[in-house]
N, CA, C and O of each residue as an XYZ file, in Angstrom:
796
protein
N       0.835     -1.206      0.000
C       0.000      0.000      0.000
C       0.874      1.262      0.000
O       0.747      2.329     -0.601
N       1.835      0.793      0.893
C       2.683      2.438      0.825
C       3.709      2.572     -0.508
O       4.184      3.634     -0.910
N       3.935      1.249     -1.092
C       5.007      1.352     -2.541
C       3.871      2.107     -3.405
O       4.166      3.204     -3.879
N       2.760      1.642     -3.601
C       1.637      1.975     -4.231
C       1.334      3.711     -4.167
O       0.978      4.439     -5.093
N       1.501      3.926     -3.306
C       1.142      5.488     -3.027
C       2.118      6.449     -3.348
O       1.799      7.485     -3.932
N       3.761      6.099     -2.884
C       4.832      6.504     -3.183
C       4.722      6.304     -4.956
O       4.411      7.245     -5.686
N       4.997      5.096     -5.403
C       4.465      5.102     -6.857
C       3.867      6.363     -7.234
O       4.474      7.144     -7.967
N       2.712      6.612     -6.780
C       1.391      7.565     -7.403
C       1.840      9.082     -7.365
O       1.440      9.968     -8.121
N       3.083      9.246     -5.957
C       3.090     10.475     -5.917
C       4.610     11.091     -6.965
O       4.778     12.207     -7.456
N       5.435      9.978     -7.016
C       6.400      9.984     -8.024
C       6.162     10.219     -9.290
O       6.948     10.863     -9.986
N       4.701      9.568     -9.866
C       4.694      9.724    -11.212
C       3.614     11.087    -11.544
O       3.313     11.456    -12.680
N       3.030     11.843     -9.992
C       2.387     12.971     -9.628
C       3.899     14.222    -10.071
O       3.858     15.055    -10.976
N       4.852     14.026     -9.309
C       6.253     14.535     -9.276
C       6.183     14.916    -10.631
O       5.821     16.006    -11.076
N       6.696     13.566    -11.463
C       6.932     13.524    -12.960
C       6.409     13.979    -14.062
O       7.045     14.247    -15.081
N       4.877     14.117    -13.862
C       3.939     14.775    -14.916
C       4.179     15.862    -14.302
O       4.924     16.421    -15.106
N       4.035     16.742    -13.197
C       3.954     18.295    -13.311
C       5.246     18.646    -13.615
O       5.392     19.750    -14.138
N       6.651     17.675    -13.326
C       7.764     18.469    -13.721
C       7.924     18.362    -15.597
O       9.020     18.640    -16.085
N       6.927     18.008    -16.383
C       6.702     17.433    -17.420
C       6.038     19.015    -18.051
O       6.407     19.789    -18.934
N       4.907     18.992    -17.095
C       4.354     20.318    -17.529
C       5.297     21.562    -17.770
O       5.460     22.252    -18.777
N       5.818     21.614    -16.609
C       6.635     23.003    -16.494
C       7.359     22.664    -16.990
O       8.081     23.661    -16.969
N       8.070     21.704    -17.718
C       9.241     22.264    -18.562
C       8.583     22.154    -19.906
O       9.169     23.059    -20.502
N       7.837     21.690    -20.675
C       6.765     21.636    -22.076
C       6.262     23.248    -21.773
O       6.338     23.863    -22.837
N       5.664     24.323    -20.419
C       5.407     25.492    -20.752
C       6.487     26.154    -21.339
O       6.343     26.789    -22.384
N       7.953     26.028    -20.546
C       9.316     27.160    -20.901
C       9.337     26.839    -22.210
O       9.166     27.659    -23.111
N       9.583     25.414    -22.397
C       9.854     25.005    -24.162
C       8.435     25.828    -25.177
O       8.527     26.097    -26.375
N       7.609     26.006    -24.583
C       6.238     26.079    -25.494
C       6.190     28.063    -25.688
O       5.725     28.792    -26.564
N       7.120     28.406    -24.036
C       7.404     30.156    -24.352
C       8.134     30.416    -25.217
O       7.788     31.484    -25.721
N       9.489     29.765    -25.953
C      10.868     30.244    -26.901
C      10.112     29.246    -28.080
O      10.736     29.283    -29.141
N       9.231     28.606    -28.104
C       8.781     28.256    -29.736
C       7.472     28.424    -29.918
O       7.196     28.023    -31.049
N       6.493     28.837    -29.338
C       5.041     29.152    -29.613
C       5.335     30.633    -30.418
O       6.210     31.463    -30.173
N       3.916     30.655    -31.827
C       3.956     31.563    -32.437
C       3.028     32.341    -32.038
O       1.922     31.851    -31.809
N       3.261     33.789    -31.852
C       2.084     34.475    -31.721
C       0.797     34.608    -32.298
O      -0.203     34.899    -31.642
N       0.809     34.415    -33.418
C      -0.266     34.479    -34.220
C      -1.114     33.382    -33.832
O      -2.336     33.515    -33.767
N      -0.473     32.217    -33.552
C      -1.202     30.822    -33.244
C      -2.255     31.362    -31.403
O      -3.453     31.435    -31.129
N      -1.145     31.575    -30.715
C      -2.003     31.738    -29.618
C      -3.620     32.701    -29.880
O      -4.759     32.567    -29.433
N      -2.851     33.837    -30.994
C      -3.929     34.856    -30.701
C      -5.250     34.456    -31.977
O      -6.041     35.374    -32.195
N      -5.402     33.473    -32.567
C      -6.147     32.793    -33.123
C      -6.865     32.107    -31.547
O      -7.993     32.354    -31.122
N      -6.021     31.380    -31.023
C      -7.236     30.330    -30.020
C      -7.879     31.189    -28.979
O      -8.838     30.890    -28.268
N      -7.002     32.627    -29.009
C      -7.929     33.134    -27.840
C      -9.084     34.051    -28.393
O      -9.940     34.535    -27.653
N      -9.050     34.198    -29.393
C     -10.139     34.767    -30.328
C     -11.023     33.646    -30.389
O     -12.166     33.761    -29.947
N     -10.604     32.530    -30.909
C     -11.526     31.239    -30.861
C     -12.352     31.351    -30.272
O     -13.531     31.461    -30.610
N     -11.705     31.342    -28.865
C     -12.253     31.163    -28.002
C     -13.453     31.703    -27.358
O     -14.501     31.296    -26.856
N     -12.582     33.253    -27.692
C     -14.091     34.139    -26.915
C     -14.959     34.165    -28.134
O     -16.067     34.389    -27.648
N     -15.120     34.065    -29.484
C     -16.153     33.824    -29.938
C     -17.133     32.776    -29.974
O     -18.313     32.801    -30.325
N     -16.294     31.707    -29.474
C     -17.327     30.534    -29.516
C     -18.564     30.883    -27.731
O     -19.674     30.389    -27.535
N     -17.790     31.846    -26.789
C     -18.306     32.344    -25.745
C     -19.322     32.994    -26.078
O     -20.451     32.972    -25.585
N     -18.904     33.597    -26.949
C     -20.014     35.258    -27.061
C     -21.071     34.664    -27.775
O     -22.099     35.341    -27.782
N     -21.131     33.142    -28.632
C     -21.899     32.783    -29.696
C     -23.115     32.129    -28.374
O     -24.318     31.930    -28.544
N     -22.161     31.871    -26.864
C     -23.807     31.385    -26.364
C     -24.187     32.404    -25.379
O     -25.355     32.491    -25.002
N     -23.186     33.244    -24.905
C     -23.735     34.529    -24.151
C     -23.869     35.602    -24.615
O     -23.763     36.460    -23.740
N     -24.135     36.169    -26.004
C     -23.315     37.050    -26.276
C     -23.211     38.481    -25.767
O     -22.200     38.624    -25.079
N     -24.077     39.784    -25.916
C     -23.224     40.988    -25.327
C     -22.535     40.586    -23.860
O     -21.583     41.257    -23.462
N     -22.991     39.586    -23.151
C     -22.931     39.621    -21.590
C     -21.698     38.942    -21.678
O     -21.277     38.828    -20.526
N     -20.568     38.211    -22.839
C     -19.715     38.083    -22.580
C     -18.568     39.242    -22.339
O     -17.646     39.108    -21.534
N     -18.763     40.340    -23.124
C     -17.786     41.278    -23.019
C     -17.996     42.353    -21.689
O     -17.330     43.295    -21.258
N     -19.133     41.775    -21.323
C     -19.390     42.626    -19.595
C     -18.964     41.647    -18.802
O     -18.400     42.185    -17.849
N     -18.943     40.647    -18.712
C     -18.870     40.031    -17.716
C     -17.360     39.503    -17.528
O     -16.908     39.395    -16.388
N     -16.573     39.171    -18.668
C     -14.737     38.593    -18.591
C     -14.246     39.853    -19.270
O     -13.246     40.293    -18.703
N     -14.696     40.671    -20.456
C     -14.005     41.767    -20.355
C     -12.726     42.720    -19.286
O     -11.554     43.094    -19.348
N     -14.294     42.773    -18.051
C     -13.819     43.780    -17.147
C     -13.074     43.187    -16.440
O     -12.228     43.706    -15.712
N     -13.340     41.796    -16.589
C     -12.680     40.945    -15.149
C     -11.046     41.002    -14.866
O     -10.408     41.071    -13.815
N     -10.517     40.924    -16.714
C      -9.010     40.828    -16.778
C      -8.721     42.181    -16.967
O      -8.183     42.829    -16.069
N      -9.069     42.751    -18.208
C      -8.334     43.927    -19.237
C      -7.611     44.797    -18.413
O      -6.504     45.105    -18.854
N      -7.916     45.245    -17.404
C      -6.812     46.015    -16.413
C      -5.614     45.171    -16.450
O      -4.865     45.284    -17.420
N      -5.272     44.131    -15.283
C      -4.011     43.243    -15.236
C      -3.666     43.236    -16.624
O      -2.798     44.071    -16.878
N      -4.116     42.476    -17.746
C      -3.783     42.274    -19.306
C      -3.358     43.049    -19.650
O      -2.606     42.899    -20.613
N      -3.542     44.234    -19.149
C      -3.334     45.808    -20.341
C      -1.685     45.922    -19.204
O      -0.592     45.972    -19.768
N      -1.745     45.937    -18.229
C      -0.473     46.169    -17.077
C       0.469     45.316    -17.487
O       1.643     45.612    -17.259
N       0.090     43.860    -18.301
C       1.264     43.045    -18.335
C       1.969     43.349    -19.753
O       3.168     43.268    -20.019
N       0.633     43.815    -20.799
C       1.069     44.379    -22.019
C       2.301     45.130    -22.125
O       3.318     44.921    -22.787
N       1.878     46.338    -21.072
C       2.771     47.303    -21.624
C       4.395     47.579    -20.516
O       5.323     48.388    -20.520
N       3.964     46.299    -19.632
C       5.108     45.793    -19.258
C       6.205     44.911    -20.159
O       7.378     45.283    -20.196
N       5.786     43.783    -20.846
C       6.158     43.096    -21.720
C       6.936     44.294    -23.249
O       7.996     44.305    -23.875
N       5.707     45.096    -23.255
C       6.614     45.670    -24.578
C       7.595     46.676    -24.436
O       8.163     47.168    -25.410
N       7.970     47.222    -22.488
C       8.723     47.884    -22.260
C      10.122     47.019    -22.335
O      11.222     47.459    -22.669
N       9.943     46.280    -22.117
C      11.541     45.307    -22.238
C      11.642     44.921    -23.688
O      12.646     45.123    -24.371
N      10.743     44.460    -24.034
C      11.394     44.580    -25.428
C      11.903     45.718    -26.306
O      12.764     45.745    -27.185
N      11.014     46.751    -25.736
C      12.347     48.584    -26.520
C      13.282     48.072    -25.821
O      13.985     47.400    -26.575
N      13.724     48.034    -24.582
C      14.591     47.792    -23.917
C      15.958     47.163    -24.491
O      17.098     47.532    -24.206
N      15.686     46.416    -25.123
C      16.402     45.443    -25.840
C      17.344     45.676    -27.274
O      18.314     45.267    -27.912
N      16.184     46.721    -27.226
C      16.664     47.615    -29.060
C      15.751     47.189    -29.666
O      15.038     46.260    -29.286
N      15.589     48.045    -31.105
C      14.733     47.732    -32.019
C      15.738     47.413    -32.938
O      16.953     47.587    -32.843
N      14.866     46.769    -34.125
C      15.479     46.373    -35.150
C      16.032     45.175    -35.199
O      15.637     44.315    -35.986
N      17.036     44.988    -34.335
C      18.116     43.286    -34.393
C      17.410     42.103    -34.132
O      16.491     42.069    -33.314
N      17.766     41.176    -34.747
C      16.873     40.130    -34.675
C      16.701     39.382    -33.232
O      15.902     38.454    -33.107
N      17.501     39.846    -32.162
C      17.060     39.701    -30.892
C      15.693     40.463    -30.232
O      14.739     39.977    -29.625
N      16.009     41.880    -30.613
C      14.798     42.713    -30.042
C      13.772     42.104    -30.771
O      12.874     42.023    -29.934
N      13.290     41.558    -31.962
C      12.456     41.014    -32.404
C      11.589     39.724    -32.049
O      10.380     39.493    -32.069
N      12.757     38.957    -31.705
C      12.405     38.016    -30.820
C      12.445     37.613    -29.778
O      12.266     36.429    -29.492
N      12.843     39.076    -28.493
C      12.112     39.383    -27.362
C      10.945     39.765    -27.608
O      10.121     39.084    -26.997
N      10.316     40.902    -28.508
C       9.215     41.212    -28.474
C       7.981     40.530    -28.983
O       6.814     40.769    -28.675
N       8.581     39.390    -30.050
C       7.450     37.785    -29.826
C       7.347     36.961    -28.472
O       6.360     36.364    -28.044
N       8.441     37.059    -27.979
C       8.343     36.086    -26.819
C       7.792     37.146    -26.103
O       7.031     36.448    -25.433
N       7.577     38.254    -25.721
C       6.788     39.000    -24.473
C       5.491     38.736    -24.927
O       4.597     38.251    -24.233
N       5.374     39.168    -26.487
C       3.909     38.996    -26.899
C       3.405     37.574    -26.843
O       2.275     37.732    -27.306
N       3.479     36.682    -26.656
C       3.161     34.683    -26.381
C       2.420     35.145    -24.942
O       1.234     35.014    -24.639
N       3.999     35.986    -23.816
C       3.517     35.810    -22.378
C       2.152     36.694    -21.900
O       1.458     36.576    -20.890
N       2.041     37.803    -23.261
C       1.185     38.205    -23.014
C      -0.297     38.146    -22.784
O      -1.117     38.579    -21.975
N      -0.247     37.087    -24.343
C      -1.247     36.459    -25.274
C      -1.708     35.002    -24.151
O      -2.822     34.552    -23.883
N      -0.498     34.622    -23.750
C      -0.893     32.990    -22.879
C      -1.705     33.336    -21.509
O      -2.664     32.651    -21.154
N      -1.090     34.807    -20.546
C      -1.425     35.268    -19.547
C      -3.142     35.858    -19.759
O      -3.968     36.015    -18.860
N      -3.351     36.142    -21.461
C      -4.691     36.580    -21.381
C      -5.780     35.315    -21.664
O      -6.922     35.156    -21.232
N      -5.047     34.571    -22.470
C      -5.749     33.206    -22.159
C      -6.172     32.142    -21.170
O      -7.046     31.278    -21.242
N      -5.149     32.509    -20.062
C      -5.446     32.109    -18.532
C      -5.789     32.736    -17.788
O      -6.288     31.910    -17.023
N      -5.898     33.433    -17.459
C      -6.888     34.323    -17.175
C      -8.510     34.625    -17.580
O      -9.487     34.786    -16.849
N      -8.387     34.631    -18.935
C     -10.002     34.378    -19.442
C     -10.671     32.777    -19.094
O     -11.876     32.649    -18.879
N      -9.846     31.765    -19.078
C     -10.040     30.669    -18.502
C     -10.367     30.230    -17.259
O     -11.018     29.215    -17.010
N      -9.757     31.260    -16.218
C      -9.814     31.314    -14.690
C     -11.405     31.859    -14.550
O     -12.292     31.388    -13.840
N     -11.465     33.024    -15.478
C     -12.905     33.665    -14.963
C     -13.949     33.007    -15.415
O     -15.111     33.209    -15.061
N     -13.458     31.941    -16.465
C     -15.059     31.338    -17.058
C     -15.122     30.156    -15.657
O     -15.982     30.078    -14.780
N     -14.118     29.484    -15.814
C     -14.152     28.679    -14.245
C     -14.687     29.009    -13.219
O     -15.314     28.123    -12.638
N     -14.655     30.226    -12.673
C     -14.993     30.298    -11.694
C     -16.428     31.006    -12.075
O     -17.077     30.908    -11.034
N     -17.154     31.599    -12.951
C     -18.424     31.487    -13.400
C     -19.029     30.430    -13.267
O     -19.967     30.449    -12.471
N     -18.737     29.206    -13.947
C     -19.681     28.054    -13.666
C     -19.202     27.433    -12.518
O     -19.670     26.298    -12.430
N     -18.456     27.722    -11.602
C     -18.412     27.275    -10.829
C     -19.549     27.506     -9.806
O     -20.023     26.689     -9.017
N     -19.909     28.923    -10.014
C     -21.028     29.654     -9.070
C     -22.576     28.721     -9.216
O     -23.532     28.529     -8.465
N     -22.240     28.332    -10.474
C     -23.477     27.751    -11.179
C     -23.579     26.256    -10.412
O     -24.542     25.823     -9.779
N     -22.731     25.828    -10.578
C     -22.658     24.407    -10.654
C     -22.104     24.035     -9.094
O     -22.481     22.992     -8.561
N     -21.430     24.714     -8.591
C     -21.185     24.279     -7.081
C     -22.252     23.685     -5.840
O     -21.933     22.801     -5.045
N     -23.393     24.281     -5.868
C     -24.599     23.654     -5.283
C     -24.491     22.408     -5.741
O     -23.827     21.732     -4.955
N     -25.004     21.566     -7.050
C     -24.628     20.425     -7.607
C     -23.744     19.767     -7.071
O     -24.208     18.768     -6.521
N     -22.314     19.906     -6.950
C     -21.108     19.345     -6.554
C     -21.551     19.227     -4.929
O     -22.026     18.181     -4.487
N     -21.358     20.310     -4.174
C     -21.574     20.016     -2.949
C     -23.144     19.112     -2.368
O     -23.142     18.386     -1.374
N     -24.397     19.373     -3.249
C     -25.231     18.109     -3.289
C     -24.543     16.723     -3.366
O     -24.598     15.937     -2.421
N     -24.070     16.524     -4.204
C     -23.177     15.209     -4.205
C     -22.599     14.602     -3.009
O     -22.830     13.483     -2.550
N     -21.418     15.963     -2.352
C     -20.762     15.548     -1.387
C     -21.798     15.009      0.229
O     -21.844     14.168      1.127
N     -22.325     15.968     -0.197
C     -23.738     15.516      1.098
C     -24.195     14.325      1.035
O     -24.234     13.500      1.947
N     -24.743     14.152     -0.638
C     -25.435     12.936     -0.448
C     -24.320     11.821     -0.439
O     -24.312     11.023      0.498
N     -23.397     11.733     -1.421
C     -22.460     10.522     -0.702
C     -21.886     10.570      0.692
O     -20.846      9.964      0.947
N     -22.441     11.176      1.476
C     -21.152     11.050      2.508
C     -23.247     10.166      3.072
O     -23.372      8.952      3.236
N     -24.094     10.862      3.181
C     -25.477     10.249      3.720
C     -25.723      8.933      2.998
O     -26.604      8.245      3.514
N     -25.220      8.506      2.072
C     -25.511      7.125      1.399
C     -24.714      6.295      2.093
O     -25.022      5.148      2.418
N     -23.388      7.004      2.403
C     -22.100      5.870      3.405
C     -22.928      5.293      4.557
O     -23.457      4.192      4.707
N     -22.851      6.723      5.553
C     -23.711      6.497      6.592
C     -24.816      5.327      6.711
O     -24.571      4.228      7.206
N     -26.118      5.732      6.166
C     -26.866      4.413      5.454
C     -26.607      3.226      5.712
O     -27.152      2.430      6.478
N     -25.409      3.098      4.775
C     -24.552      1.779      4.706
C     -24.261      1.379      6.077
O     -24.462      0.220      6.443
N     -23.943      1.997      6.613
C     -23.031      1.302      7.977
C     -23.992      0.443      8.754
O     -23.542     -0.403      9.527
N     -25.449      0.628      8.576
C     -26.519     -0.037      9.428
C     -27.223     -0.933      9.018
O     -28.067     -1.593      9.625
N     -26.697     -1.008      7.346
C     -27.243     -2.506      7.073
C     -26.556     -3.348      6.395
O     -25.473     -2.798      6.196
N     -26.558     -4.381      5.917
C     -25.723     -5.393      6.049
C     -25.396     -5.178      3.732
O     -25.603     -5.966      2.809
N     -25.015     -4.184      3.760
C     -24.287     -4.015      2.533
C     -22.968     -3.667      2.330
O     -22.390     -2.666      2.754
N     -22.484     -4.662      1.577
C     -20.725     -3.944      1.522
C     -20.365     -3.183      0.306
O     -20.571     -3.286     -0.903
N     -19.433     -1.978      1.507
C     -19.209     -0.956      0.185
C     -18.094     -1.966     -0.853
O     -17.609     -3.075     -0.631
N     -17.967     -1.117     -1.939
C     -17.054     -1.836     -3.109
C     -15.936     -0.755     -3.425
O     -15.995      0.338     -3.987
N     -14.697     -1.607     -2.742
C     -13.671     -0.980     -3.049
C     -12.883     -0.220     -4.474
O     -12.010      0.604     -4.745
N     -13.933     -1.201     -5.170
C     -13.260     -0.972     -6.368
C     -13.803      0.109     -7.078
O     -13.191      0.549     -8.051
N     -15.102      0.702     -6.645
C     -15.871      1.777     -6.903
C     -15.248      2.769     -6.109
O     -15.264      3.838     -6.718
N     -14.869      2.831     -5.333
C     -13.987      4.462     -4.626
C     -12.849      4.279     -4.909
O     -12.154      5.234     -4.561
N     -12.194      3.328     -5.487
C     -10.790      3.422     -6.641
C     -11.446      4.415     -7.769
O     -11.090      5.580     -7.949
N     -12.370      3.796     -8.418
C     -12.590      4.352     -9.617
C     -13.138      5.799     -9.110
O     -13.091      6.698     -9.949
N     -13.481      6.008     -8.248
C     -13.750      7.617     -7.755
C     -12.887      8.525     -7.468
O     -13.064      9.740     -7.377
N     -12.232      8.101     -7.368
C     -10.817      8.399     -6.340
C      -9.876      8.880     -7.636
O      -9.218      9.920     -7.629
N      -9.948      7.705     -9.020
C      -8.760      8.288     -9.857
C      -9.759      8.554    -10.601
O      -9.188      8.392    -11.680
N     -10.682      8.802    -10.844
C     -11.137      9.612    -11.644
C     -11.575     10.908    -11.369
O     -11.523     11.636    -12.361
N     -12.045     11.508    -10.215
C     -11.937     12.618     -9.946
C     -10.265     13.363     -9.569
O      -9.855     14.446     -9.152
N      -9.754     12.235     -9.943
C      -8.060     13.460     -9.736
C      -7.683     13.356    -11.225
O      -6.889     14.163    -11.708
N      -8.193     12.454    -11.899
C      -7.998     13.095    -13.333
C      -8.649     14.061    -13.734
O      -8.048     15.086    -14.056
N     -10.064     13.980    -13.819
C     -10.800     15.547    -14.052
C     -10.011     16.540    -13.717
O      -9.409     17.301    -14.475
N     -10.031     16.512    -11.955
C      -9.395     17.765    -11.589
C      -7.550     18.108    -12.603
O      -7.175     19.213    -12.994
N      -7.073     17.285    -12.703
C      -5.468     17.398    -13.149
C      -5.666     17.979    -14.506
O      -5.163     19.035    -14.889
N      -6.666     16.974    -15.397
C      -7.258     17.700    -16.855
C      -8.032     19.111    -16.808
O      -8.148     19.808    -17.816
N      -8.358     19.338    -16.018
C      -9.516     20.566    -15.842
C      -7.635     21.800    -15.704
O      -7.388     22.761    -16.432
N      -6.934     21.380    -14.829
C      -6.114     22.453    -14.453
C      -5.269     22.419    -16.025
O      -5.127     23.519    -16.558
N      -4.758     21.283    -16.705
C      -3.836     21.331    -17.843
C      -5.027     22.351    -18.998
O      -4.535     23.043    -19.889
N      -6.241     22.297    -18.834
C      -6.777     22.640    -19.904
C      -6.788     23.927    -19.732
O      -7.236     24.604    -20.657
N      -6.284     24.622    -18.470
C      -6.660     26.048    -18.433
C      -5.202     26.830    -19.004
O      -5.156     27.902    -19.606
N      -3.833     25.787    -18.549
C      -2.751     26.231    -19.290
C      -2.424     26.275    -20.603
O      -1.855     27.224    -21.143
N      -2.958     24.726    -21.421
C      -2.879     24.851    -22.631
C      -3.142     25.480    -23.542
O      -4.283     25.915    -23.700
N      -2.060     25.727    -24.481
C      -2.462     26.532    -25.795
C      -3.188     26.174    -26.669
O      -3.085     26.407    -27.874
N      -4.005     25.558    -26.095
C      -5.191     24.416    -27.233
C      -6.450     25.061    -26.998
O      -6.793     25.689    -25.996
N      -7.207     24.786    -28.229
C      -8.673     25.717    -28.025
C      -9.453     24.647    -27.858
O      -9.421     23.586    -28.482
N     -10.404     25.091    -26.677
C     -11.519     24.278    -26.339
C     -12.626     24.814    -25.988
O     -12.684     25.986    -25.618
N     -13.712     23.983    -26.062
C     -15.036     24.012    -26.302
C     -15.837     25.212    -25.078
O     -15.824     24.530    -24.053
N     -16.150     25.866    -24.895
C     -17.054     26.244    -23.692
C     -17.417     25.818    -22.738
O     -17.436     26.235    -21.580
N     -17.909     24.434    -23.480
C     -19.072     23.566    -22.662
C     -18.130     22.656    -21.793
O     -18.546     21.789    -21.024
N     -16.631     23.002    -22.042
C     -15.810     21.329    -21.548
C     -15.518     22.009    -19.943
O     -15.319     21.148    -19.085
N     -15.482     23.233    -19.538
C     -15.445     23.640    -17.955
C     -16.850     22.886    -17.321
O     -16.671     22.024    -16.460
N     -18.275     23.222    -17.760
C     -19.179     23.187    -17.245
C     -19.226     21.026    -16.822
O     -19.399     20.339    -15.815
N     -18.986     20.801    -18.122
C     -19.014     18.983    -18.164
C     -17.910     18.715    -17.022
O     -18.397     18.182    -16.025
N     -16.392     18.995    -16.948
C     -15.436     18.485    -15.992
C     -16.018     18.966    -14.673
O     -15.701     18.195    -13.768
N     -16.696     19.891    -14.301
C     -17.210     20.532    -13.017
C     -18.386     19.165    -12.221
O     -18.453     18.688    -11.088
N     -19.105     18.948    -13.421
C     -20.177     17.789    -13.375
C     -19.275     16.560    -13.093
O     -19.443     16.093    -11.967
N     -18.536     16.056    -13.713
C     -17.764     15.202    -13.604
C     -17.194     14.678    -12.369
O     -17.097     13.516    -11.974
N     -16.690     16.237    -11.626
C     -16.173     15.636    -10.889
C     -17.275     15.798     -9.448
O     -16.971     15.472     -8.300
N     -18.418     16.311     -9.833
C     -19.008     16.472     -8.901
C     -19.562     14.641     -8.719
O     -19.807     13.954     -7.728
N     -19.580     14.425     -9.867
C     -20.161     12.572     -9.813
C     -19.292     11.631     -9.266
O     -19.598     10.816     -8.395
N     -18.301     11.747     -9.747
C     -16.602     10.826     -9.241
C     -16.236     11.184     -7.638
O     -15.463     10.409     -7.075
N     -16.666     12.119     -7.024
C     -16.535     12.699     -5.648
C     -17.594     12.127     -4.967
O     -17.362     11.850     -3.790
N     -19.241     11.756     -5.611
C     -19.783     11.053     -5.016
C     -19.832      9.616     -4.758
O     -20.240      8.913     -3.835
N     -18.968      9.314     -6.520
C     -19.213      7.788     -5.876
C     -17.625      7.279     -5.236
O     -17.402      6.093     -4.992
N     -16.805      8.146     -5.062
C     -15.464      7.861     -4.258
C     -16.438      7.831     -2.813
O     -16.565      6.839     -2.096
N     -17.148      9.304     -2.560
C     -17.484      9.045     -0.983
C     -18.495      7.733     -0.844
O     -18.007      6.664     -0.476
N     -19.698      7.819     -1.101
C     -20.578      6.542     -0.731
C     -19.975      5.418     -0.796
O     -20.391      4.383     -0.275
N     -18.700      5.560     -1.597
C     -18.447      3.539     -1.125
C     -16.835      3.892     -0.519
O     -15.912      3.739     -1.319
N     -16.566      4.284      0.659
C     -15.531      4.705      1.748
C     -16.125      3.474      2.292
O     -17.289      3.094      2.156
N     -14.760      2.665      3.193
C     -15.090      1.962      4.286
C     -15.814      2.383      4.987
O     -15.933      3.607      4.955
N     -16.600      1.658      5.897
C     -17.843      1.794      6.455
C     -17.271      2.105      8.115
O     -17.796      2.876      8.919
N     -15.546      0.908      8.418
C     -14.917      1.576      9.901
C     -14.466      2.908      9.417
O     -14.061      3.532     10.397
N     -14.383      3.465      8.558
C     -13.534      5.086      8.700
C     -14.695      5.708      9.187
O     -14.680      6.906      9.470
């Protein structure tokens, strides 16, 4: 049990040190143009199901910070000189950190939008699985271990996918925050209702 866990947290270790070094590599070769396509993507595929209320509602949320990191980013690149093919490609690489920082960020605020939505849901869950355990303990049913395995790694995948999807430079759907939120609100219930019955 404890090689097993050590295992889990080693190869926990290994994927995030996986991440962070695929972001540095993804800052000195990502093209600008590419990012600023998915974040356009993006908010149009937003605005296509909310629309004026998208530019009131995540607009205001970032564009201050965004606009602060902007014209931070393009101060180091004058900095640098104009013209030489270095200052040039400082001032792509500020523009990526700019472009990636406004994409995470617009990602953070849609998150935590449906989160407002959908959190009642999730915490219903947690209530009712933890009252379905209970239940259990007084009559002669055994929980199934193998069902709060499958709860257990599947709500830490959601959650691990839900966090990679907010870094990635990949365009995705609207609807895929609201579904992983659901997700893991289901995988959290059936990890709790089938917990040993002595814990």
């Amino acid at each position: 049990m404890a090689a097993e866990k050590q295992k889990e947290t080693s190869f926990g270790q290994f994927f995030f040190g996986l991440v962070i070094i695929g972001m540095i590599v993804l800052v000195f070769t990502i093209s600008p143009a590419y990012l600023e396509r998915i974040y356009m993507a993006e908010r149009q595929a937003v605005q296509a199901i909310l629309g004026e209320a998208e530019d009131e509602i995540y607009q205001e949320a970032y564009s201050e910070p965004s606009q602060g990191l902007h014209e931070g980013t393009a101060a180091l690149a004058r900095d640098a000189g104009q013209g030489t093919p270095v200052s040039l490609w400082a001032n792509d690489r500020a523009t990526v950190l700019w472009l990636w920082g406004n994409l995470i960020s617009y990602r953070l605020v849609m998150l935590f939008s449906w989160m407002l939505c959908i959190q009642p849901l999730i915490l219903g869950a947690f209530i009712d699985g933890y009252y379905v355990r209970e239940s259990r303990k007084y009559s002669f049913v055994s929980q199934s271990p193998i069902r709060h395995k499958v709860g257990v790694r599947s709500a830490t995948l959601i959650f691990v996918a839900t966090v990679c999807s907010i870094v990635m430079p990949l365009a995705f759907s609207p609807l895929v925050v609201p579904l992983a939120l659901v997700s893991i609100g289901m995988a959290s219930w059936l990890w709790i209702s089938n917990l040993q019955k002595r814990l």
